[in-house]
N, C-alpha and C positions, 0 to 999 in steps of 0.2 A: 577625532574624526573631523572637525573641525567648522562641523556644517551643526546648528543647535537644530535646525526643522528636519532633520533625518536623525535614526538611532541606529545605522549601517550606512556606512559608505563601502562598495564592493567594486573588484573589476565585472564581476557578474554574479546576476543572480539567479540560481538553478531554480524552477518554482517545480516541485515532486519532489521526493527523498527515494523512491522508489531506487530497484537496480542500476536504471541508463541513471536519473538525476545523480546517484552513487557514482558512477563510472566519470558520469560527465564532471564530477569533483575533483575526481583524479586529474582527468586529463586537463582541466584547468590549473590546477597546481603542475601540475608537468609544463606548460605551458606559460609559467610564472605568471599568473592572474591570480590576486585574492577572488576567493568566493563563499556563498552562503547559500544553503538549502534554503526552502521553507517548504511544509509542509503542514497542514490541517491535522495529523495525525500524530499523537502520543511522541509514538515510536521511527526512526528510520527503517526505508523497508519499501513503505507500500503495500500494493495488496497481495507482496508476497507474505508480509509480518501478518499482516491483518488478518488473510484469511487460509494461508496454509504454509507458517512455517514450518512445521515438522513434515510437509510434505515432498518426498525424493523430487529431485529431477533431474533429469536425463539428458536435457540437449544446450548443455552448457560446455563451449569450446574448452577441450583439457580436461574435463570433469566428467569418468562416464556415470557418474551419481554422485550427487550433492545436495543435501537438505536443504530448503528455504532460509531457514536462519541463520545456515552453515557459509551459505552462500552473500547473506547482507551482510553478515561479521567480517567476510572476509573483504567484501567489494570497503564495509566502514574500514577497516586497517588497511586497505588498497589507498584511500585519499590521507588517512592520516595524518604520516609525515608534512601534508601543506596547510593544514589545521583550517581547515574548511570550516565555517560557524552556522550550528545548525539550531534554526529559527522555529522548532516544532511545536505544533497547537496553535497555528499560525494559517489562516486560509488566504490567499493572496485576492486582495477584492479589487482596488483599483488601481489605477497606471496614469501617471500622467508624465508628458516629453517636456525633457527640457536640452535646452541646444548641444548638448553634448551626453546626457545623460539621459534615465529612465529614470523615475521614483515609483517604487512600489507601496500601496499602504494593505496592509491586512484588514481582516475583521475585526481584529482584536486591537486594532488602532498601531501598531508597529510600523515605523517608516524606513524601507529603504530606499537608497539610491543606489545603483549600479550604469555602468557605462552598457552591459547588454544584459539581455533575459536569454535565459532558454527555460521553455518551457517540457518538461518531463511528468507531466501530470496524471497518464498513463488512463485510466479511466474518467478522471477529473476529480469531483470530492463525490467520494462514495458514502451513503448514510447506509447504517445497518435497521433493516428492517424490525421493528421492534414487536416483542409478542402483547399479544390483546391484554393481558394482565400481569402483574406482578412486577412493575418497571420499576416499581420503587426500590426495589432488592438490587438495581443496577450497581455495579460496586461493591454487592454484599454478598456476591455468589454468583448474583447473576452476571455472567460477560457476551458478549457477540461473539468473541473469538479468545483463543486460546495461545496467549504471550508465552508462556511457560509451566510444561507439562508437569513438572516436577510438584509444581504450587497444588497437583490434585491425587498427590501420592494419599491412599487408605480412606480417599471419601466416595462417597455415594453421588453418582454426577449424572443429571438426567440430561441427555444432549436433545434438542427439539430439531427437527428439518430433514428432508428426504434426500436432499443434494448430496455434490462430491464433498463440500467442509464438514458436514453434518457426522457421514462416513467416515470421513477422515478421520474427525476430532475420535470419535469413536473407537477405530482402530489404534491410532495413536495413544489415548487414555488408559483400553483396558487393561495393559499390561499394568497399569500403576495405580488404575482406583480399585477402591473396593468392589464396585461393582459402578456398571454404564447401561445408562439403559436410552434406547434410541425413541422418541415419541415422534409417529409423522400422520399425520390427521385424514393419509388415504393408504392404500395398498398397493401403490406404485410408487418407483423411488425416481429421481433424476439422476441419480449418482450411477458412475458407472457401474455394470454391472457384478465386474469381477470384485469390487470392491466391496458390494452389497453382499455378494459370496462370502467374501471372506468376514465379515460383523455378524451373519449370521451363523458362521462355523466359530467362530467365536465364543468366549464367557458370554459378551455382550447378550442383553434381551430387548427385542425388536416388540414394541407394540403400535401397529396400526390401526386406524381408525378413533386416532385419540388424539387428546387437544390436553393440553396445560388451563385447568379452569381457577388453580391459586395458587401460589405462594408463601409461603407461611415462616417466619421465625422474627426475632428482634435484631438484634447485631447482625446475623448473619440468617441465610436460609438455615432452615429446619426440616421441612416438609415440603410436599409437592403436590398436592390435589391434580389426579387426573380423572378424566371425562373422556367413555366412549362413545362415538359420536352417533354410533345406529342405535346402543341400547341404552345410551343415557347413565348406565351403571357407573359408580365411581369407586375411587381408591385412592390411597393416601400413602403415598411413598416416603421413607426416610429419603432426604438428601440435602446435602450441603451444599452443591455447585448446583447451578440448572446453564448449560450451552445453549445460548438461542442461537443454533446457525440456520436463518432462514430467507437469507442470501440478502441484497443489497441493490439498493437504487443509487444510480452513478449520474451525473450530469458535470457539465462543463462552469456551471453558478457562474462569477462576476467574469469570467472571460469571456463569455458569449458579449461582453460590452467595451472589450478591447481592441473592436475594428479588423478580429482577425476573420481572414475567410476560414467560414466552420460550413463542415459536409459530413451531416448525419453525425453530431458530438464528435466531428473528427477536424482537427486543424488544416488544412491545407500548406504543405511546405514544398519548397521547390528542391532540385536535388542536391544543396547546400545546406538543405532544413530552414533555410529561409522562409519565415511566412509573410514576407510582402509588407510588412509593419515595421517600422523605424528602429534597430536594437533587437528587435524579437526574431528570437530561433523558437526551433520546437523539434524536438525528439520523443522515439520512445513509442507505445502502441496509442498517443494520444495525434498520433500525425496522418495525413492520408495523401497520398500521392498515386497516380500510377502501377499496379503492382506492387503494393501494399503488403506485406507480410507481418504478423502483430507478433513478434516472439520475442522473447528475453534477449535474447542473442542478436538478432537485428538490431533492437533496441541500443544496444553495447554499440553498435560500430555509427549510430544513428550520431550518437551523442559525442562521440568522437569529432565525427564530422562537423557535427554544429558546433561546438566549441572552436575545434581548426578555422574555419570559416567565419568562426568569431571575432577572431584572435587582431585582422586587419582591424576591425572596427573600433576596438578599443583600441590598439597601438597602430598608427596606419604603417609603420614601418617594419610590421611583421609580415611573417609569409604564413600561406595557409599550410606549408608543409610544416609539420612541426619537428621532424626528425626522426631517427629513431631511438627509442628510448634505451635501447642495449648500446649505444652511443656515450650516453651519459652514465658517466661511475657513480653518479647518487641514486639513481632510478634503479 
């Protein structure tokens, strides 16, 4: 690399791992720039991984249903072939210019340099809402979300939240644990309805008006102390997993200190995805303009664009058209 105060040197640096920051790997490697993700989160993905991969979706060009997870695996082997370096567990904190370049530093102390940013940040850094007791188990049983269904084949899995993840995980699960059991601490849910239909036509058992009051095992969960909340009565479940889906607090964290114009946790970008800052793009449902539409699929052709329009800034003797890719016999 050749620089000792940086630990990346990139043509660019995608800051989200989500779908567009996916896409927009691609099409930087299409565009023969090295680049590198980074993202605060485990997994690539975003908060399709996060919070509902096993959930279909519908309005993805080419695809009249495709799984969340079905869909990152395939966007991750979509950049492949240009071996994009991805920097995860990594939250992007500060930025400072230098006359031809950008350095990014993380939280976790990681430095890059890159010639541009785009930002794909898409919610910003999402925390999951943590339940009132039993966090120690974090790790042990207990998860926010659900990476992989397979890990809760023949156990006992009590999922906590009223929402669509909550539900989801739920439907998803029953077919493979032993038994699911839904706890939501009122008798109305947020989760779509039909959804809520179909958990209650279910194996699944629905108990509201109850709360999670412990936690119980050593290595792993063992038990699950629940509390109903009108009659104080309690009960002791067998279970191995406990799903806290109890939704999530999202913010913008050290970007809000990058000079960029933000409206309402939203980036401001012009219709190049330029956000008026030296180097920095931004795509993806973390942008706002005009006529705004937040979807998966917007996001795809967002990130396109900011890369394209990228493309002069790193090399001034590119063009923002980049071709077409049925053009080229490697693509």
């Amino acid at each position: 690399m050749g620089d000792t105060s940086v630990d990346q040197s990139v043509d660019m640096l995608i800051v989200g791992a989500g779908p567009a920051g996916l896409f927009g790997a691609y099409y930087a490697g299409f565009r023969g720039m090295s680049v590198a993700l980074m993202d605060s989160l485990p997994e690539p993905g975003g908060q399709v991984t996060a919070m509902y991969p096993e959930k279909v979706i519908y309005d993805i060009a080419g695809f009249p249903a495709i799984r969340g997870r079905e869909l990152v695996n395939a966007l991750v082997e979509q950049a492949a072939p240009f071996n994009p370096t991805y920097l995860l567990g990594h939250q992007a904190a500060e930025v400072t210019h230098e006359p031809d370049a950008v350095v990014v530093t993380s939280a976790q102390g990681l430095r890059v340099r890159a010639k541009v940013i785009v930002i794909t940040g898409g919610l910003g850094t999402f925390t999951p809402r943590p339940l009132p007791t039993g966090t120690e188990h974090l790790g042990r049983g207990l998860v926010y979300f659900v990476p992989r269904l397979d890990d809760y084949r023949d156990l006992d899995v009590v999922v906590v939240g009223g929402g669509d993840s909550a539900f989801d995980w739920a439907l998803a699960l029953e077919p493979l644990a032993r038994s699911v059991t839904v706890v939501h601490r009122r008798d109305k849910f947020r989760a779509h309805q039909h959804t809520v239909d179909r958990v209650l036509a279910s194996a699944c058992e629905v108990l509201t008006f109850t709360e999670v009051a412990a936690i119980t095992g050593d290595e792993r969960i063992e038990k699950v102390e629940l509390v109903h909340s009108k009659t104080g009565e309690r009960q002791v479940r067998e279970a191995q997993a406990v799903v806290a889906a109890l939704g999530f607090t999202a913010d913008l964290g050290p970007l809000t200190r990058w000079g960029l114009n933000i409206d309402k946790r939203h980036i401001v970008v012009d219709s190049t995805m330029f956000t008026g800052v030296e180097r920095i793009f931004a795509a993806g449902d973390i942008t706002e303009y005009p006529g705004k539409v937040r979807l998966i699929a917007t996001g795809f052709g967002e990130a396109a664009t900011a890369v394209n329009n990228a493309a002069p800034v790193i090399d001034p003797s590119a063009k923002v058209f980049p071709g077409h890719s049925s053009d080229d016999g490697t693509v």
